[in-house]
Every structure is written in structure tokens, then in C-alpha cells.
C-alpha positions in Angstrom: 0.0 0.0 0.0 1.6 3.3 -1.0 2.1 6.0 1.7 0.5 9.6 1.8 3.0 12.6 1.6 1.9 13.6 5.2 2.4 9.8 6.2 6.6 10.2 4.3 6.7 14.2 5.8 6.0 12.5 9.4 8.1 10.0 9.6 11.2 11.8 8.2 10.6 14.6 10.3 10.4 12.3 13.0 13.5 10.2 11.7 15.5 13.9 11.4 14.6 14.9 14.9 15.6 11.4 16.4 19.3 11.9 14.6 19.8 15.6 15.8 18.8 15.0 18.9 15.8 17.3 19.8 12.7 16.6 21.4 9.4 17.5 19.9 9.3 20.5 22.2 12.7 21.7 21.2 12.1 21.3 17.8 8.7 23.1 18.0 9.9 26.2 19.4 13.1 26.2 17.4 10.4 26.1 13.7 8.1 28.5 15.8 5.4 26.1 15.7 3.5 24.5 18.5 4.5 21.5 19.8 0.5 19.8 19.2 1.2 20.9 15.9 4.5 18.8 15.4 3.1 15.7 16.8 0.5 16.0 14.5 2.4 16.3 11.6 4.8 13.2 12.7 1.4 11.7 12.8 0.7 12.0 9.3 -2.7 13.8 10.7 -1.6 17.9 9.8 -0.5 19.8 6.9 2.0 22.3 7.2 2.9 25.3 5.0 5.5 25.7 2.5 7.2 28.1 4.4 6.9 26.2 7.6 8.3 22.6 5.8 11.5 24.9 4.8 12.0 25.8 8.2 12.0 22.5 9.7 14.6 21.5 6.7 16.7 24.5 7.8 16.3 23.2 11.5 16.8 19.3 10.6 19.8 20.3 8.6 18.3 17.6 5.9 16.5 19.0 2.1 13.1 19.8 1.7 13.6 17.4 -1.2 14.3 14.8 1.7 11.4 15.5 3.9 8.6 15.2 1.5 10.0 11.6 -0.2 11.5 12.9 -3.4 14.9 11.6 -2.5 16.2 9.7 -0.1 19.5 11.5 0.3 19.2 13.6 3.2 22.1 16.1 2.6 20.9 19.7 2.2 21.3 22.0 -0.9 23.2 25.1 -1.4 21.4 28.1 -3.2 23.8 26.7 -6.4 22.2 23.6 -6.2 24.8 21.3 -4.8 24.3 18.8 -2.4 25.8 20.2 1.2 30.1 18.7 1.8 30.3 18.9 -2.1 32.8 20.6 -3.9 32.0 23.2 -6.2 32.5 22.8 -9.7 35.3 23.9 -11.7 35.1 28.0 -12.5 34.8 28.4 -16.5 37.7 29.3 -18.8 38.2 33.0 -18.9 36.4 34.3 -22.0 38.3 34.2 -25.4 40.0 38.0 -25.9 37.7 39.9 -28.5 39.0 39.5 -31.8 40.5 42.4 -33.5 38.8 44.6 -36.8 40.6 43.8 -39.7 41.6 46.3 -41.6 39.9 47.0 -45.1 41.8 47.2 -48.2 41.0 50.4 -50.5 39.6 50.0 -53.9 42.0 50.1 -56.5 41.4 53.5 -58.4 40.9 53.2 -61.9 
């Protein structure tokens, strides 16, 4: 039987919380959210806002990615889009030097 997204949200929140070491409480007041609330969404039983799920990411130190099921690699992202401990990717050759105008022959004169 296939899981709802608030059933996957739960239990990785709950998973993330276990490995960081915070109580429901902590984590709570840390996301600014009650602590009823929480359970509730480790439940599978509550929604949360988009703005709220980022939070708790942030918090968790895991991806937003992670959290709702998409991937099961937990690391989180940079604003560039790599994974968190990864190295950035090579800088880009410096741009080629603009090529000079030739210069134009004159007509011949006749």
C-alpha cells in the first residue's frame, strides 16, 4: 500500500529529529510552531505550510527534497544547487580576448 505525503513528511521529520537529537518540544519552538502541531504532523494527521516545511529543513539540517519523499539523500542543498560537503565545480575558462577589426583594403582606383 503506497504511503501519503503527510504519512513520508512525518516519519522523516520524526526520523530527522531522532538523529539531531531534539525533542518535539525543542524542535517546536526552534520552527516557531506549537509543539500539538509537530506531533501531529509526525502523525501524518496535519499539513504544514510551505514556508513552515522549509524551516524545519533548515532546522533538521536535511533538504526539503528529503522531507517530502522525493529523495532519499538527506544532505541539504546550497542556493547553487549542490548537495551540502560537495565541492563546487570547476570555474569556466576566462572568456576568449575579442578578436580584432581587420583592416579593409582600398579600392583600387581606376
Amino acid at each position: 500500500m503506497d504511503r501519503s505525503l503527510r504519512q513520508i513528511l512525518g516519519e522523516r521529520i520524526h526520523l530527522a529529529r531522532r538523529r539531531v537529537g531534539l525533542s518535539q518540544v525543542e524542535l517546536a519552538a526552534r520552527a516557531d510552531i506549537s509543539a500539538t502541531t509537530l506531533n501531529r504532523v509526525e502523525l501524518g494527521r496535519q499539513k504544514l505550510y510551505a514556508e513552515t516545511l522549509v524551516t524545519l529543513a533548515r532546522r533538521l539540517d536535511v533538504s526539503v527534497d528529503y522531507l517530502v519523499g522525493m529523495t532519499d539523500d538527506d544532505r541539504p542543498r546550497t542556493r547553487e544547487g549542490r548537495l551540502a560537503g560537495e565541492d563546487a565545480p570547476p570555474a569556466p575558462p576566462p572568456p576568449a580576448p575579442p578578436k580584432r577589426p581587420r583592416a579593409r583594403k582600398a579600392a583600387p582606383v581606376a
